[in-house]
C-alpha positions in Angstrom: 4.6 -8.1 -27.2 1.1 -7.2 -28.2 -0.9 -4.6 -27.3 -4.2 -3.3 -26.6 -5.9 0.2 -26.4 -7.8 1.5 -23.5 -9.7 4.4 -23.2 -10.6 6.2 -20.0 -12.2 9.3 -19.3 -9.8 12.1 -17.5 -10.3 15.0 -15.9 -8.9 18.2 -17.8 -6.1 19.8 -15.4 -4.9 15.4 -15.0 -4.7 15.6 -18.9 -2.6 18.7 -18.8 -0.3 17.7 -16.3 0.0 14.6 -18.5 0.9 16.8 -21.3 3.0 18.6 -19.5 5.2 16.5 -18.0 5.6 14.3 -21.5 6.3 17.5 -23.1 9.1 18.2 -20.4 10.3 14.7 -20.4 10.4 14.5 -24.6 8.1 11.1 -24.1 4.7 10.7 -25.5 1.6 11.2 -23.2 1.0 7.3 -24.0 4.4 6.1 -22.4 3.8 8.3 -19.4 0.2 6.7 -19.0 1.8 3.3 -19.6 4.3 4.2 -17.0 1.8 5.3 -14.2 -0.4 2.2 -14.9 2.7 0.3 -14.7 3.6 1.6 -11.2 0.0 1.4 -9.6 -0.3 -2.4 -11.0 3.3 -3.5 -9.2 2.4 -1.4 -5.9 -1.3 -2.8 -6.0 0.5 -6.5 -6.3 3.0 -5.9 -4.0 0.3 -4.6 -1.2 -1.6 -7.9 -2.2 1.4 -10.2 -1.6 2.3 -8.3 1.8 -1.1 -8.5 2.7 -0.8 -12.1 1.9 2.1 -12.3 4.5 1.2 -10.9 7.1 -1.9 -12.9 7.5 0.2 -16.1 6.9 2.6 -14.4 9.8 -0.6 -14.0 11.8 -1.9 -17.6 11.8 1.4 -18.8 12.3 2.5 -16.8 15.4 -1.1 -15.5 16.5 -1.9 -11.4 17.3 -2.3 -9.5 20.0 -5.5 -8.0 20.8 -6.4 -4.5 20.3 -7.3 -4.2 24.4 -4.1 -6.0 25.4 -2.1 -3.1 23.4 -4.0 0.0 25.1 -3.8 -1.5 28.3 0.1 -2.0 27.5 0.4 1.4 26.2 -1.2 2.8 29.2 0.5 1.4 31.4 4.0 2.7 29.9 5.6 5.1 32.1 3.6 4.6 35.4 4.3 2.3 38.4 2.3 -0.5 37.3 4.0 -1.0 33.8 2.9 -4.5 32.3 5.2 -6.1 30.5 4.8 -6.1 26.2 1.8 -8.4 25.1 2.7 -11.8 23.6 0.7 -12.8 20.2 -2.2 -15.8 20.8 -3.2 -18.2 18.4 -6.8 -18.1 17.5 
């Protein structure tokens, strides 16, 4: 696999704690980097592709509205309860 270099800019005590954990982990401070970037690449892809979902969960069953759920909510536990929102289709 091929490779490229980047350079950032990193605050000191971030560098250290770099160091320190490849120091304590016997890895180099690159393959920790390369780890962290890793992770924060899958979870930023993975929030994407949920995000992705949900909105193709939204369109296909509709939401409920942010008034019907407080006026839901309020009504929990008093004589007048109203029964849980159903989603609408814009």
């Amino acid at each position: 696999m091929s490779t490229r270099v980047l350079t950032a800019h990193i605050p000191e005590e971030l560098a250290e704690k770099v160091d320190g954990y490849a120091k304590s982990m016997d890895r180099s401070r690159a393959w920790i980097v390369k780890q962290a970037l890793s992770n924060w690449v899958y979870r930023e892809e993975e929030r994407i592709r949920l995000s992705l979902e949900a909105l193709e969960e939204a369109d296909r069953i509709g939401t409920i509205s942010h008034e019907d759920m407080v006026a839901w909510a309020n009504s929990l536990g008093t004589d007048d309860e109203l029964p849980p929102p159903k989603p609408r289709r814009p």
